[in-house]
Residue frames as qw, qx, qy, qz and C-alpha x, y, z in Angstrom:
[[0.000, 0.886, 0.463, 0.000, 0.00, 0.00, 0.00],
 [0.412, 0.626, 0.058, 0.659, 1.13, 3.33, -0.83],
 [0.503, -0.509, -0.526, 0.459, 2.28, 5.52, 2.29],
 [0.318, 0.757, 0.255, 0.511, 2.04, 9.17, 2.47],
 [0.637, 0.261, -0.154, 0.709, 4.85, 11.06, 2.80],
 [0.023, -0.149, 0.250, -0.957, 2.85, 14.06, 4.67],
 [0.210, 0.526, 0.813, -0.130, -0.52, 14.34, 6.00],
 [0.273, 0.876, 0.151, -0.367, -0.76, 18.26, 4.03],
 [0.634, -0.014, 0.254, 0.730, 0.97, 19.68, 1.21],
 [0.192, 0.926, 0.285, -0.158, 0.67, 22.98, 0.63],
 [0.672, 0.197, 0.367, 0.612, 2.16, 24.98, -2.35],
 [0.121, 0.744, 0.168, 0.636, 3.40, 28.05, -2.15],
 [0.588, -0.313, -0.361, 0.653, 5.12, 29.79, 0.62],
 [0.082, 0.356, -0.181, 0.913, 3.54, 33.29, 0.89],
 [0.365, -0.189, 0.470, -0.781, 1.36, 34.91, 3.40],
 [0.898, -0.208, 0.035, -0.386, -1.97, 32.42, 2.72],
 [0.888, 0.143, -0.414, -0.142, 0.82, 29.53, 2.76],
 [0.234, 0.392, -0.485, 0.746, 2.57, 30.42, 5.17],
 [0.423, -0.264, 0.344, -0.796, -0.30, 30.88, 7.73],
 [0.926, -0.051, -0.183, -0.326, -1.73, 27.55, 6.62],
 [0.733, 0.163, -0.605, 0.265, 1.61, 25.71, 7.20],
 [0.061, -0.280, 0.562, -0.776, 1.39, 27.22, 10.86],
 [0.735, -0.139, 0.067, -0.661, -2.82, 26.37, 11.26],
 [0.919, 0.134, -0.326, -0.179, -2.04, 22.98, 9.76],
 [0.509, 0.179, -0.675, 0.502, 1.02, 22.22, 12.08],
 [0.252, -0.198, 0.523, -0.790, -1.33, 23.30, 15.25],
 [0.852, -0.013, 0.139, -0.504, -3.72, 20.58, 14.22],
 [0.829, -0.230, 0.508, -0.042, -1.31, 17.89, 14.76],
 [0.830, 0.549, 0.095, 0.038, -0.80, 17.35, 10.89],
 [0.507, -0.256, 0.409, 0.714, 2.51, 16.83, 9.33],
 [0.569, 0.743, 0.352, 0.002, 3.05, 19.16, 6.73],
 [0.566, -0.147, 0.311, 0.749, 5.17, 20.34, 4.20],
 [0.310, 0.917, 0.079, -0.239, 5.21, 23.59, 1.95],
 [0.591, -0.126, 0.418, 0.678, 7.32, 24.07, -0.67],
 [0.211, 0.944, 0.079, -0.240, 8.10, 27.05, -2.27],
 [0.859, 0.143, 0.126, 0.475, 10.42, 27.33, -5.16],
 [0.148, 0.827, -0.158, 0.518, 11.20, 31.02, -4.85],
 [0.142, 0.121, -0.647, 0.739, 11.89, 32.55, -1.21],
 [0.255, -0.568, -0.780, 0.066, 9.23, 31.98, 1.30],
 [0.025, -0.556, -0.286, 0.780, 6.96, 35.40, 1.87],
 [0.494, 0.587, 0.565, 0.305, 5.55, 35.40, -2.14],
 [0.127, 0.791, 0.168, 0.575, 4.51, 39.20, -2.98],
 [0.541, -0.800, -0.220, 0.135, 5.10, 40.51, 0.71],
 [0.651, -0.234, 0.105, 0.715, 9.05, 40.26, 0.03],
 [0.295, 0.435, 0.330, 0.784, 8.19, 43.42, -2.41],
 [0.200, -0.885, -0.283, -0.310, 5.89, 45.70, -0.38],
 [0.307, 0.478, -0.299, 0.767, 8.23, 48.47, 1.03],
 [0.244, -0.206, 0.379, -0.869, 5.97, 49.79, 4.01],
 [0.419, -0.523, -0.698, -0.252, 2.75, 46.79, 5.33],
 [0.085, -0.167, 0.148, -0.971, 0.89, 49.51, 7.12],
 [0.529, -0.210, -0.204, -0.796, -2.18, 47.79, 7.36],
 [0.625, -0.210, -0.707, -0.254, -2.21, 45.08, 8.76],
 [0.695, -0.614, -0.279, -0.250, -4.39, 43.98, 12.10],
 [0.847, -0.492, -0.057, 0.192, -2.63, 44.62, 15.27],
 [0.687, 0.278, 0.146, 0.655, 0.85, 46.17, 13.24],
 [0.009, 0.915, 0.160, -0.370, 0.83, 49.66, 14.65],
 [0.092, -0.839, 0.227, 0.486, 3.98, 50.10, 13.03],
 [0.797, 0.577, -0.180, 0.005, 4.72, 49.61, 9.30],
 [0.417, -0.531, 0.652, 0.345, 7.78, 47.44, 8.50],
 [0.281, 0.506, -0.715, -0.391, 9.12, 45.95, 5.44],
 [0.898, 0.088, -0.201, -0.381, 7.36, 42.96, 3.60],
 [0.597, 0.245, -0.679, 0.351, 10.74, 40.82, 3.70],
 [0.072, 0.180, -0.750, 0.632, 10.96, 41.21, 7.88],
 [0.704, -0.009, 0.261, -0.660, 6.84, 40.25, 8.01],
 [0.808, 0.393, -0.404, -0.173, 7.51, 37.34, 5.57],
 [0.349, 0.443, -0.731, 0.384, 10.66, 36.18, 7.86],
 [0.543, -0.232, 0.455, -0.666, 8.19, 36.47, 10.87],
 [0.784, -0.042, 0.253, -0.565, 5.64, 34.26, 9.57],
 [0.676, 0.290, -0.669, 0.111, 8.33, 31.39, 8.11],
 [0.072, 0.453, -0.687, 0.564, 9.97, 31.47, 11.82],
 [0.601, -0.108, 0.580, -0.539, 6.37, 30.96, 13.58],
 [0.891, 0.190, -0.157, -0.381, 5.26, 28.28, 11.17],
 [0.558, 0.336, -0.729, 0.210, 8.90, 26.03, 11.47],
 [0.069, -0.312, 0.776, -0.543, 8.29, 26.52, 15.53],
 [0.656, -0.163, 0.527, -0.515, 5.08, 25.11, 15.38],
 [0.628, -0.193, 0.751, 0.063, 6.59, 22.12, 13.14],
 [0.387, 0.820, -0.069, -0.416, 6.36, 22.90, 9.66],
 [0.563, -0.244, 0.492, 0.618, 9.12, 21.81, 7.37],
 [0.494, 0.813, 0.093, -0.294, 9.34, 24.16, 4.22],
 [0.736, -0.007, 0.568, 0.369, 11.13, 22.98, 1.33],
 [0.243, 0.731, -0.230, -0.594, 12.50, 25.17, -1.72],
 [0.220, -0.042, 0.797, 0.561, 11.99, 23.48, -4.82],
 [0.494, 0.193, -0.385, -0.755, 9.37, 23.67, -8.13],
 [0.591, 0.148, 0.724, -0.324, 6.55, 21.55, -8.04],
 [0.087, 0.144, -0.720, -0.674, 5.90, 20.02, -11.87],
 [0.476, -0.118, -0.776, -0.397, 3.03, 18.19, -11.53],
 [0.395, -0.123, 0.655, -0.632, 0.11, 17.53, -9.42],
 [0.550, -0.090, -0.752, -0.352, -2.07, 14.24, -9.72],
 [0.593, -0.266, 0.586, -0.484, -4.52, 12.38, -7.53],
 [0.567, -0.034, -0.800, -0.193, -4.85, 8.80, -7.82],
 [0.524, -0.295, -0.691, 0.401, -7.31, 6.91, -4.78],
 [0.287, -0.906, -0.298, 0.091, -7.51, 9.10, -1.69],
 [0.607, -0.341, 0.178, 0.696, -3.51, 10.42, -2.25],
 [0.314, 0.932, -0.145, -0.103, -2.34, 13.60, -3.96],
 [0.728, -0.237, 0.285, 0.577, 1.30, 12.87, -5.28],
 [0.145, 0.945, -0.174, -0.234, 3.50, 16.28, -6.21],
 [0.723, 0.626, 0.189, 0.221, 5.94, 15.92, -8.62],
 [0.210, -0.919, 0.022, 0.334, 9.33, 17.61, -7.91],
 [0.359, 0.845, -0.392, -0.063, 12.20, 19.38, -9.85],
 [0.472, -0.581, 0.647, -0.145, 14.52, 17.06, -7.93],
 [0.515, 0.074, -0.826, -0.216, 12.98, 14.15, -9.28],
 [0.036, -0.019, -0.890, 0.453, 11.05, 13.41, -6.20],
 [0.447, -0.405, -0.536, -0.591, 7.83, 12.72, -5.49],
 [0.069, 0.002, -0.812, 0.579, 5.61, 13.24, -2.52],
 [0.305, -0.399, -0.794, -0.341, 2.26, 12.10, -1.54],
 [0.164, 0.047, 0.494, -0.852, -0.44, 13.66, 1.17],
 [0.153, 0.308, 0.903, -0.257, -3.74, 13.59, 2.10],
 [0.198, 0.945, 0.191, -0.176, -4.70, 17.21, 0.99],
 [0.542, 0.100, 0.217, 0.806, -3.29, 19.95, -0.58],
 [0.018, 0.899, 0.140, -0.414, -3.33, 24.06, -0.70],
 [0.606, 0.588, 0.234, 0.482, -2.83, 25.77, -3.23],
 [0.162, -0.904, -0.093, 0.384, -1.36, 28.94, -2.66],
 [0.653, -0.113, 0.301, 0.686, 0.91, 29.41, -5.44],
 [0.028, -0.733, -0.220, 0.643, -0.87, 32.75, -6.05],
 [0.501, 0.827, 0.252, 0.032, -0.38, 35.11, -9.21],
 [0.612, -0.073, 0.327, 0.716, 2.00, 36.77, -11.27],
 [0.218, 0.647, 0.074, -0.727, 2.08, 40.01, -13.06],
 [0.680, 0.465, 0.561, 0.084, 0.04, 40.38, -15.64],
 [0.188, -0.479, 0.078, 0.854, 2.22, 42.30, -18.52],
 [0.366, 0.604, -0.023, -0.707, 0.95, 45.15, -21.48],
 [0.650, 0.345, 0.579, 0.352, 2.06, 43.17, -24.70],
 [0.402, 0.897, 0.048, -0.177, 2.96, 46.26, -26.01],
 [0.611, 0.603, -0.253, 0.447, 6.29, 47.00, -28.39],
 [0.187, 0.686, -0.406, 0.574, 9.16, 47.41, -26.21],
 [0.817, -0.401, 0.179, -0.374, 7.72, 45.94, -22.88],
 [0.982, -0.041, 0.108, 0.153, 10.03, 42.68, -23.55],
 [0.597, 0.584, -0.226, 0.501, 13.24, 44.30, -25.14],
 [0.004, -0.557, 0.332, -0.761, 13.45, 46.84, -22.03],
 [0.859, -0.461, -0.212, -0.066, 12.43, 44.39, -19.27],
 [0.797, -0.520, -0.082, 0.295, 15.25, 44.96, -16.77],
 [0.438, 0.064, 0.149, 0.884, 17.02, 47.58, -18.76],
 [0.219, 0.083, 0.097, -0.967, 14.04, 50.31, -17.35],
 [0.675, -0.356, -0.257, -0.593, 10.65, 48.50, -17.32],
 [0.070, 0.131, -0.861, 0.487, 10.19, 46.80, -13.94],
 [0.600, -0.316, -0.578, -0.455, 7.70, 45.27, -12.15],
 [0.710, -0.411, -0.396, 0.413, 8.67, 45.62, -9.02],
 [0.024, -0.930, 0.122, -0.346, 9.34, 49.52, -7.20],
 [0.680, -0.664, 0.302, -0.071, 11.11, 48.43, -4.44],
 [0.801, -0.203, 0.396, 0.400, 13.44, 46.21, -5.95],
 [0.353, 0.649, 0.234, 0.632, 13.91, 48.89, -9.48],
 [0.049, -0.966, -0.110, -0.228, 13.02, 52.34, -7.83],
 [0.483, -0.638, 0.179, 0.573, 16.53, 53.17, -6.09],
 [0.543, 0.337, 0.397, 0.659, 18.04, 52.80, -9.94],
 [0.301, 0.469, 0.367, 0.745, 16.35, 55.82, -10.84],
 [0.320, -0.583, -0.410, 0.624, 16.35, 57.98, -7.83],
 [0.200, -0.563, 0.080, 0.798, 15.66, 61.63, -9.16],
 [0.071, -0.028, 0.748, 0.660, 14.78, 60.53, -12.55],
 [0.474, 0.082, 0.276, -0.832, 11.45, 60.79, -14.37],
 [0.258, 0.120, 0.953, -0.105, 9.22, 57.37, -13.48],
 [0.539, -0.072, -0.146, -0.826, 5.95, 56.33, -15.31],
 [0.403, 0.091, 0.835, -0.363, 3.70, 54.28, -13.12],
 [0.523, -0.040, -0.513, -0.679, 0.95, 52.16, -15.67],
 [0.328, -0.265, -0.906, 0.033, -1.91, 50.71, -13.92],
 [0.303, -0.494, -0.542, -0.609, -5.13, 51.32, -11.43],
 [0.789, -0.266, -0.554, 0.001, -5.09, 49.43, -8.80],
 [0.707, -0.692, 0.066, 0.126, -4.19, 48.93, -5.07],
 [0.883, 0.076, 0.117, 0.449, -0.79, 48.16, -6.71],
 [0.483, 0.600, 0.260, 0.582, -0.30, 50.97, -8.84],
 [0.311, -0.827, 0.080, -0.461, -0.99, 53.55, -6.24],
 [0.678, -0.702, 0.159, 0.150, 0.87, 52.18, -3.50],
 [0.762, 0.219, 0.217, 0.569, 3.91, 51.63, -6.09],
 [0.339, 0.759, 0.212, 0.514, 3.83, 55.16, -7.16],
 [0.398, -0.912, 0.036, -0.086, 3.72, 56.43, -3.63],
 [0.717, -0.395, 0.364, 0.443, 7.04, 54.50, -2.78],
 [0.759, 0.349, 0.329, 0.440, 8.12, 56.06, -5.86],
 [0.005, -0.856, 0.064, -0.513, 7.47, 59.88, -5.36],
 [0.477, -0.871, 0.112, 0.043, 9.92, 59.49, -2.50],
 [0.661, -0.285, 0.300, 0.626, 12.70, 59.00, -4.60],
 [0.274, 0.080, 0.388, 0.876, 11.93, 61.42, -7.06],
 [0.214, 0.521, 0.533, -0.632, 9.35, 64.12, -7.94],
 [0.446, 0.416, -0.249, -0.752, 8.58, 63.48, -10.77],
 [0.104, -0.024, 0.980, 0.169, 6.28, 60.48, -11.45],
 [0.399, 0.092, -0.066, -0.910, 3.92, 60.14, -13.67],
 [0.312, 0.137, 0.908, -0.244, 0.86, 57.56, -13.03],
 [0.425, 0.153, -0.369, -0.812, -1.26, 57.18, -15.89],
 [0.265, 0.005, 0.934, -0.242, -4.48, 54.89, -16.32],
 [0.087, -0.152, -0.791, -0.587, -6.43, 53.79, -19.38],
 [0.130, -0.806, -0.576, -0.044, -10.17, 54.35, -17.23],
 [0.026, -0.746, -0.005, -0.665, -11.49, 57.86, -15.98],
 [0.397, -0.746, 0.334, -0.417, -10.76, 56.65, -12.18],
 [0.230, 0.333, -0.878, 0.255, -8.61, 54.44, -10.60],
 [0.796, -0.178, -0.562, -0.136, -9.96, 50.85, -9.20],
 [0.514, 0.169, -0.633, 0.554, -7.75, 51.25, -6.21],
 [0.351, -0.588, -0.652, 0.326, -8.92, 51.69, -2.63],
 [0.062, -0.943, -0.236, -0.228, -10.50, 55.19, -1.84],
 [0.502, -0.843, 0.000, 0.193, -8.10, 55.94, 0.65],
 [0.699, -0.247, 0.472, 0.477, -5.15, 55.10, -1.35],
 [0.408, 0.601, 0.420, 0.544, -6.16, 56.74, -4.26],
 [0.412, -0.832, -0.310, 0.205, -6.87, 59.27, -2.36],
 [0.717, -0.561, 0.186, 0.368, -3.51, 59.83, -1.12],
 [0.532, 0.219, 0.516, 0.634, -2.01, 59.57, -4.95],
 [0.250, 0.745, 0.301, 0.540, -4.10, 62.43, -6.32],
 [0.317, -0.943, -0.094, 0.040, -2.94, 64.84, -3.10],
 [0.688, -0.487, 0.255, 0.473, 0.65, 63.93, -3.48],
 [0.172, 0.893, -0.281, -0.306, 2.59, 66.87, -5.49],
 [0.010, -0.587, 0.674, 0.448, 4.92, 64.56, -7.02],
 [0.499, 0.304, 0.797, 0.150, 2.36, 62.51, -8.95],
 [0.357, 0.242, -0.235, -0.871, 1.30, 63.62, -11.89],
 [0.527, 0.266, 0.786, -0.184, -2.06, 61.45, -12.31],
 [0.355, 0.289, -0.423, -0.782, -3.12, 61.46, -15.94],
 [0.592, 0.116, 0.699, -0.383, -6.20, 59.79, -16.65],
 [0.782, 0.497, 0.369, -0.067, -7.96, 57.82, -19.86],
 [0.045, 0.771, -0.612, -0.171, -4.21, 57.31, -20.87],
 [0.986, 0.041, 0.160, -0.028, -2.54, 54.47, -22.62],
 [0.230, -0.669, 0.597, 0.379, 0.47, 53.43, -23.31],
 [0.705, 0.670, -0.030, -0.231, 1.28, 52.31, -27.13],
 [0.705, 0.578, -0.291, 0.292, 5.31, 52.04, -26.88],
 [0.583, -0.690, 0.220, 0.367, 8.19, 51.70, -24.76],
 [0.732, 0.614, -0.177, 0.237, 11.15, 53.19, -26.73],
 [0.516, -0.784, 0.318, 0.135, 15.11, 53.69, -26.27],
 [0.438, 0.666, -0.603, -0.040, 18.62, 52.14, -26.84],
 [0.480, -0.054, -0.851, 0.205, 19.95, 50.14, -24.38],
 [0.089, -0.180, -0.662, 0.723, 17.87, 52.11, -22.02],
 [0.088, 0.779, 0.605, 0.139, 14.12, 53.23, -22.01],
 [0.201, -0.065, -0.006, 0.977, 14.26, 56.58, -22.98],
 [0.419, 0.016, 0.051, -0.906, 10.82, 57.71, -23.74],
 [0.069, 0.281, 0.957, 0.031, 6.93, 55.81, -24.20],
 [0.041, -0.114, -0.473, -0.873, 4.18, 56.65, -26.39],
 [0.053, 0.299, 0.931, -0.202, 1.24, 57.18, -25.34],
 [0.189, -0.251, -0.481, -0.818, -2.69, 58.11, -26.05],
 [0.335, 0.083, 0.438, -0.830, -5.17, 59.87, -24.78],
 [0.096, 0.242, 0.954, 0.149, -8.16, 57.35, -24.91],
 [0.207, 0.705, 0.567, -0.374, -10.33, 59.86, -25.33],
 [0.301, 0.850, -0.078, -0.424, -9.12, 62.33, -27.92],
 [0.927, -0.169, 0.183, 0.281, -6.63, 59.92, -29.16],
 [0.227, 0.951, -0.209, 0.004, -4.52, 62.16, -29.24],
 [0.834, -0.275, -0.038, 0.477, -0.37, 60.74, -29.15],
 [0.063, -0.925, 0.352, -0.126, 2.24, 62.38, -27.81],
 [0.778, 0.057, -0.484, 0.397, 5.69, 60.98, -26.66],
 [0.579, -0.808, 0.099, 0.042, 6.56, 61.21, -23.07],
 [0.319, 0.587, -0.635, 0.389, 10.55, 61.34, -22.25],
 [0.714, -0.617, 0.224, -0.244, 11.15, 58.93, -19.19],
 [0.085, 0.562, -0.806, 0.163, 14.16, 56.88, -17.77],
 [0.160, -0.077, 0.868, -0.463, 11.63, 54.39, -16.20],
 [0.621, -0.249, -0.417, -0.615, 8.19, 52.00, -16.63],
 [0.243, 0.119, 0.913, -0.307, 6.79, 50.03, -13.71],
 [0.514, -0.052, -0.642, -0.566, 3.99, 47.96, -14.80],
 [0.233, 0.007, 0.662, -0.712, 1.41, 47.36, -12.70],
 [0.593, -0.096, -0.191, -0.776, -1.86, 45.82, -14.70],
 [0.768, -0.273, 0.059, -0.577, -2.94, 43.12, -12.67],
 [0.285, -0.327, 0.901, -0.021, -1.93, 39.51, -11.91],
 [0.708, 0.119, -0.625, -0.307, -2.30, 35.98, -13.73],
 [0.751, -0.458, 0.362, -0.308, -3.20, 33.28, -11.37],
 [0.249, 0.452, -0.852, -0.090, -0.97, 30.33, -11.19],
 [0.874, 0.113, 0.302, -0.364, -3.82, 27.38, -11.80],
 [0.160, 0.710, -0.662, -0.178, -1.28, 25.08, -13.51],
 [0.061, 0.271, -0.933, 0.227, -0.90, 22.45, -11.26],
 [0.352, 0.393, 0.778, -0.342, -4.74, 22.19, -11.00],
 [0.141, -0.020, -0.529, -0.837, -6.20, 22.67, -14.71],
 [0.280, -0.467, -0.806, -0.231, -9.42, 20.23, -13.73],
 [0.256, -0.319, -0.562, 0.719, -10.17, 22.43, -11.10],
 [0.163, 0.829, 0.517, 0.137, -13.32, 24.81, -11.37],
 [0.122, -0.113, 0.107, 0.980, -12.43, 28.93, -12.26],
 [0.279, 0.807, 0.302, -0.425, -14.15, 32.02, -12.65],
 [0.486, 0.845, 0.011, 0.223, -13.75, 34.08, -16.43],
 [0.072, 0.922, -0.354, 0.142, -10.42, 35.23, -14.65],
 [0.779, 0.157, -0.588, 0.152, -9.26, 31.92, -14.28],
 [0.216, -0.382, 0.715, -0.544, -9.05, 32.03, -10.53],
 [0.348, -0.242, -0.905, -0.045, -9.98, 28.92, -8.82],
 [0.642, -0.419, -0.331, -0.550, -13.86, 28.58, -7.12],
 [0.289, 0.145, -0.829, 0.456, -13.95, 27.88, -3.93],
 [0.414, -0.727, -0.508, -0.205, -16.65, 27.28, -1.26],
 [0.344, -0.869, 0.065, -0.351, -16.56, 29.05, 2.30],
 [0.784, -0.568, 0.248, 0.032, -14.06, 26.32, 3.41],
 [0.208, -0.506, 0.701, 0.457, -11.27, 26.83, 0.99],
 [0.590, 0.145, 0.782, 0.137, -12.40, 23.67, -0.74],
 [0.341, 0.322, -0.514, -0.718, -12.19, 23.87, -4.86],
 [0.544, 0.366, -0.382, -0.651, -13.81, 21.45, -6.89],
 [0.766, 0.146, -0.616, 0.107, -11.90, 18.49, -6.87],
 [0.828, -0.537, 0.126, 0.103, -11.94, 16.57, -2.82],
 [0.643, -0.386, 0.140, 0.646, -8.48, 17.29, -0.82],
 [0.403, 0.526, 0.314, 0.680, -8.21, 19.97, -3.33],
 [0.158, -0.811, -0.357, 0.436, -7.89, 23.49, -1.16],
 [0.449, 0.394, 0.063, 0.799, -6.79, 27.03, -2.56],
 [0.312, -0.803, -0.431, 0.268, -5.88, 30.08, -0.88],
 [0.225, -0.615, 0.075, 0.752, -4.76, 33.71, -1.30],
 [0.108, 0.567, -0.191, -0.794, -4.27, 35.25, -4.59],
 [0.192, -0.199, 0.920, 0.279, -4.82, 32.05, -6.55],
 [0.096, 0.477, 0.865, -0.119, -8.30, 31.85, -5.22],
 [0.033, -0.534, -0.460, -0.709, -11.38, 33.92, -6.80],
 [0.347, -0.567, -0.492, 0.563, -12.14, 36.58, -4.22],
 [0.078, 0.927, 0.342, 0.134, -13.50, 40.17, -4.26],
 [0.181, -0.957, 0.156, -0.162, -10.52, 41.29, -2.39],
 [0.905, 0.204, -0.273, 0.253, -7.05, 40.76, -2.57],
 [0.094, -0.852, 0.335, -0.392, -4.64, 41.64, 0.65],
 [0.181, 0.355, -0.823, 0.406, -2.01, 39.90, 3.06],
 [0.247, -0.143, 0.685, -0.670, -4.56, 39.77, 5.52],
 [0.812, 0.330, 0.112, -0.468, -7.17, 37.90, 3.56],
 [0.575, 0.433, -0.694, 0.014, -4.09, 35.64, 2.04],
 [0.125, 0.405, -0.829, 0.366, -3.40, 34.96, 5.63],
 [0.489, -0.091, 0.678, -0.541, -6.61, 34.28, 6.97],
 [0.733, 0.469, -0.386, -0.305, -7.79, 32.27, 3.76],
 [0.321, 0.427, -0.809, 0.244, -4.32, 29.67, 4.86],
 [0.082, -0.180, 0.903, -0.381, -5.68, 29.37, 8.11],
 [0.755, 0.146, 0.081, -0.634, -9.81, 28.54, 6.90],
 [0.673, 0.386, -0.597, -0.206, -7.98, 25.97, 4.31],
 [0.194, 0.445, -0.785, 0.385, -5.76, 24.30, 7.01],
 [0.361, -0.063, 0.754, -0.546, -8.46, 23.71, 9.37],
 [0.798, 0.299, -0.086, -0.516, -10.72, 22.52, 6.69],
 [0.595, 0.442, -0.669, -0.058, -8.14, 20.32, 5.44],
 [0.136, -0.250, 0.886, -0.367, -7.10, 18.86, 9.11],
 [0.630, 0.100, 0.319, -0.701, -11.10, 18.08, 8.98],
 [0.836, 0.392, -0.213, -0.321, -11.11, 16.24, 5.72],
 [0.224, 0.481, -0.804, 0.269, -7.94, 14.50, 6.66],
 [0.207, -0.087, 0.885, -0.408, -9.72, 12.72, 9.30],
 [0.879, 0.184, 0.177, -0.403, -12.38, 11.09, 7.32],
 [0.741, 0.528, -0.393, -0.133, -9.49, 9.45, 5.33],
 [0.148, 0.421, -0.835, 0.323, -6.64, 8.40, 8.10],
 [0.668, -0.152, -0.725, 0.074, -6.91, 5.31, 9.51]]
């Protein structure tokens, strides 16, 4: 008989996986996470988490992200850095597939292997990836201290990017293809008061140009279409995220290809959980990644015991 190698697996090592591999190691369960990046997913990028519950004081995604590895290993965890290829069930087992060449088997499984940005497809966007388009402020925005940045996108993202941007320079400009930005009130907010944004609305971008460096990027007013070229040293790119449903294709999705879940994590397919960015939700934030981890976890410990001997 086949023996399994964990009673959880859970993929993906940011906040929701991270909080599950803690929930799910306080209900007795063995479990593993594996994460083939660094463990703390998107968190390791957010310059200032300001919001979350209980946090009076903002600190740096990477030293929240470090936190919630530490408390999950103490309460017996084991997280594991490698790429998962392949997920299959066969029976009541799940069996993961690793880069290594290993395989390992569990009762459940979380997803959490969350989303990726999602990028423009426009000219230039690929040529000038990492020679001035970025996707990432915090890890890009020192480069071009002083210089002038354009921010593309709506969102929670876009606006908190931009802010951490107008403090290295004053001059960034944040353009966005609707007539108002998608991003919390308060946060928007914030963006249109702050003197070193320039907010330009029903805007698109059309072109990244340059040499070896982005030097300017065409864009059009989506109303008059009028084009102009803009001079800049800098693009962050900010339009939204691709979930990373891969490893579960059979798995039900919404039109945005996030995975369906009920109220208890639980997707489609039995032993089959997903949490944080991965999953279809109205709202996407650390603190809804994290508590998402622990809804899954304790679901899962549940469903686990209809199957163990």
């Amino acid at each position: 008989m086949v023996q399994a190698d964990a009673d959880l697996l859970i993929l993906g090592a940011g906040p929701a996986g991270l909080s599950a591999a803690q929930y799910g190691s306080r209900a007795n369960l063995k479990v593993l996470a594996i994460e083939k990046l660094s463990p703390g997913g998107q968190a390791l990028v957010i310059d200032k988490l300001e919001n979350y519950p209980g946090d009076v004081n903002p600190r740096s995604g990477f030293d929240f992200a470090q936190d919630m590895r530490r408390q999950a290993e103490n309460f017996g965890a084991e997280i594991i850095n490698d790429t998962v290829l392949s997920l299959r069930k066969e029976g009541s087992l799940f069996t993961a597939a690793l880069g290594n060449g290993k395989e390992l088997r569990s009762y459940a499984v979380i997803l959490a292997t969350g989303a990726v940005h999602r990028s423009l497809g426009i000219s230039g966007e690929a040529e000038f990836s990492g020679r001035g388009v970025s996707y990432c402020a915090t890890c890009d925005g020192p480069f071009f201290k002083g210089k002038k940045i354009l921010v593309i996108g709506g969102g929670d993202a876009a606006c908190d990017e931009a802010q951490y941007l107008s403090l290295l320079t004053d001059q960034v400009i944040l353009i966005h293809r609707r007539d108002a930005f998608r991003a919390q009130k308060g946060l928007a907010q914030r963006v249109l008061r702050n003197p070193n944004i320039d907010v330009r609305l029903n805007t698109r971008p059309l072109e990244i140009r340059g040499d070896k460096q982005v030097t300017s990027v065409l864009l059009e007013n989506c109303i008059t279409n009028e084009q102009y070229e803009e001079p800049v040293s800098a693009v962050f790119v900010f339009a939204g995220a691709v979930p990373q449903t891969g490893l579960a294709p059979d798995a039900k999705t919404d039109e945005a290809s996030y995975i369906i879940t009920d109220q208890r994590m639980a997707s489609s397919i039995p032993g089959l959980f997903a949490a944080g960015d991965i999953r279809s939700s109205p709202f996407r934030q650390v603190v809804v990644a994290a508590a998402e981890g622990a809804i899954a976890a304790h679901c899962a410990a549940e469903y686990i015991d209809t199957l163990k001997p």
